[in-house]
N, C-alpha and C positions, 0 to 999 in steps of 0.2 A: 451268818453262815459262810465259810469258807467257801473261793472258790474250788472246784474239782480241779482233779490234777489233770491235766490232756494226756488223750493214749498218746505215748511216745509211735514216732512213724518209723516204716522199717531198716527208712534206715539207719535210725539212731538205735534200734536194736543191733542192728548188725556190727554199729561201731559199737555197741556195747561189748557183745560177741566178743569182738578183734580186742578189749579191753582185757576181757577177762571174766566178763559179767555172766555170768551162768543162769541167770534168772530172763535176761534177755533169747536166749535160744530158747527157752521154757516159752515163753512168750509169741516167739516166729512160730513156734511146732505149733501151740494152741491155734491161733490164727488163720496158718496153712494147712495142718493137718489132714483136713473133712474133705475141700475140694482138690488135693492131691488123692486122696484116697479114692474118693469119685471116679478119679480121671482114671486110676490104674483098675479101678472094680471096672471100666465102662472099655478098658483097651483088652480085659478078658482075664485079669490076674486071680480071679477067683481067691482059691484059699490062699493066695500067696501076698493079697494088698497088704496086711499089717507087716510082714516080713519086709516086705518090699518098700513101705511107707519107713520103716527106721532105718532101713539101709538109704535112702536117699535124704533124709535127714539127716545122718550120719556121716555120709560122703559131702553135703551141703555145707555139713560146718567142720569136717576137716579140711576142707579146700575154700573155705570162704574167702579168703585174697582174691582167686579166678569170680567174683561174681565182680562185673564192670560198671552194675545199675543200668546198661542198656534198656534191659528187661525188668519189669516187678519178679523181685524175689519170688512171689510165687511160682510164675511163667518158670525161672530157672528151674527152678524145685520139679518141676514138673517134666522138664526137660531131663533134668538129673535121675526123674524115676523110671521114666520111660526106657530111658539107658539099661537101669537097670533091671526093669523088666524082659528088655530084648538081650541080654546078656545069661540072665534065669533060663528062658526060652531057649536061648541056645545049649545051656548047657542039658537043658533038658532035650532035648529036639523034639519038643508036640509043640503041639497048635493051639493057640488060645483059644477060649470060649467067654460070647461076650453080653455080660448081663447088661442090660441096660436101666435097669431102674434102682432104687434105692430103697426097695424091698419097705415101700411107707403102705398105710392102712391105705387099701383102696376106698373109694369116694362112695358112701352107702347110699347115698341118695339119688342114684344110678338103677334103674330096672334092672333088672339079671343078665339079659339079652343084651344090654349096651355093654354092662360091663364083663360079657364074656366075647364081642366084637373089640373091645377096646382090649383086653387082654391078650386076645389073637393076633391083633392089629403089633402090637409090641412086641410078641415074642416071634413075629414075621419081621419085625426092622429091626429086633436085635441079629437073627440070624443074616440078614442080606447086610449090617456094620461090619457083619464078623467077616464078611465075604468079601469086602472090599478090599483096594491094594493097600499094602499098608500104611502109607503115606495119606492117600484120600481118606484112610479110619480115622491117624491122627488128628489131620485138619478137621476134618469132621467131629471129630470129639471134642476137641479146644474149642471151636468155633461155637457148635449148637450147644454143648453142654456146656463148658464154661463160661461164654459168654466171650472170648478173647479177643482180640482185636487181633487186626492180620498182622502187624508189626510184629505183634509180642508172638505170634503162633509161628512167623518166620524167623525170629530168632531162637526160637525154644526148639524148634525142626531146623535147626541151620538150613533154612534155603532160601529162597526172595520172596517179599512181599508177595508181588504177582503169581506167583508159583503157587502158593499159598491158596490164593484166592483161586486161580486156575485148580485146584485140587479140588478146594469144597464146590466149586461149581459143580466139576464130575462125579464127586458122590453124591452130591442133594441130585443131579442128572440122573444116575443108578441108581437111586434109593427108588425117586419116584416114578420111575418105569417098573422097577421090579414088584412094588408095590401095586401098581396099575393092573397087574396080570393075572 
């Protein structure tokens, strides 16, 4: 039996990309897609993530020279939507509204009671995310929902590490007070 072939890593898609290789950006999208989209459903883009999600794959690999590998492509991609999200928002001038879950079967084997606690409980920490400054929403979202490390969340919000960390401190600080009440 033949060895398997290894997933090619991003960044030998990306030199793919810069090659000419059109099956390689097929490739990045599949990969990144789901938790870019996450990230814009969770910053409040509502009906506007899939629009939103090709414009920044779009803008991603018509400027693909500007990505430096500081960051996982992801992180950029993420950075690049968000842009474009606040760029949407402004042209629109409302306010986002921000879903927090990913709209999956809730857990049946939950009494009714807990899980209409636990459903109240989410759509009271969706509303206090959406209340946050929007910098402490960012971090906060990169952080608990993606899982990001502070480097990659200071680079994709152009600001320092520390800054970073100083932010999701003050919103996990806001959440759980507001929460508390």
């Amino acid at each position: 039996m033949p060895d398997p072939i290894p997933e090619r890593s991003d960044a030998d898609l990306i030199a793919g990309w810069r090659a000419g290789d059109e099956t390689a950006a097929s490739e990045l999208m599949r990969r990144h897609a789901r938790p870019v989209a996450r990230f814009l459903s969770a910053s409040g883009a509502g009906d506007d993530v899939e629009d939103l999600l090709q414009e920044a794959f779009f803008r991603a690999f018509r400027h693909i020279e500007r990505f430096q590998g500081a960051s996982s492509f992801r992180t950029w991609v993420m950075a690049i939507a968000g842009n474009a999200w606040k760029d949407l928002r402004r042209r629109r001038g409302r306010r986002p509204v921000l879903p927090l879950d990913d709209r999956e079967v809730p857990d049946r084997s939950a009494d009714p009671h807990t899980r209409l606690l636990e459903r109240d409980l989410e759509q009271r920490l969706g509303r206090e995310v959406a209340q946050l400054p929007p910098m402490q929403r960012h971090v906060f979202l990169l952080r608990a929902q993606q899982g990001l490390p502070y480097d990659e969340i200071a680079q994709a919000l152009e600001t320092s590490e520390g800054a970073a960390r100083v932010h999701y401190h003050q919103a996990v600080k806001r959440l759980k007070q507001a929460l508390q009440d």
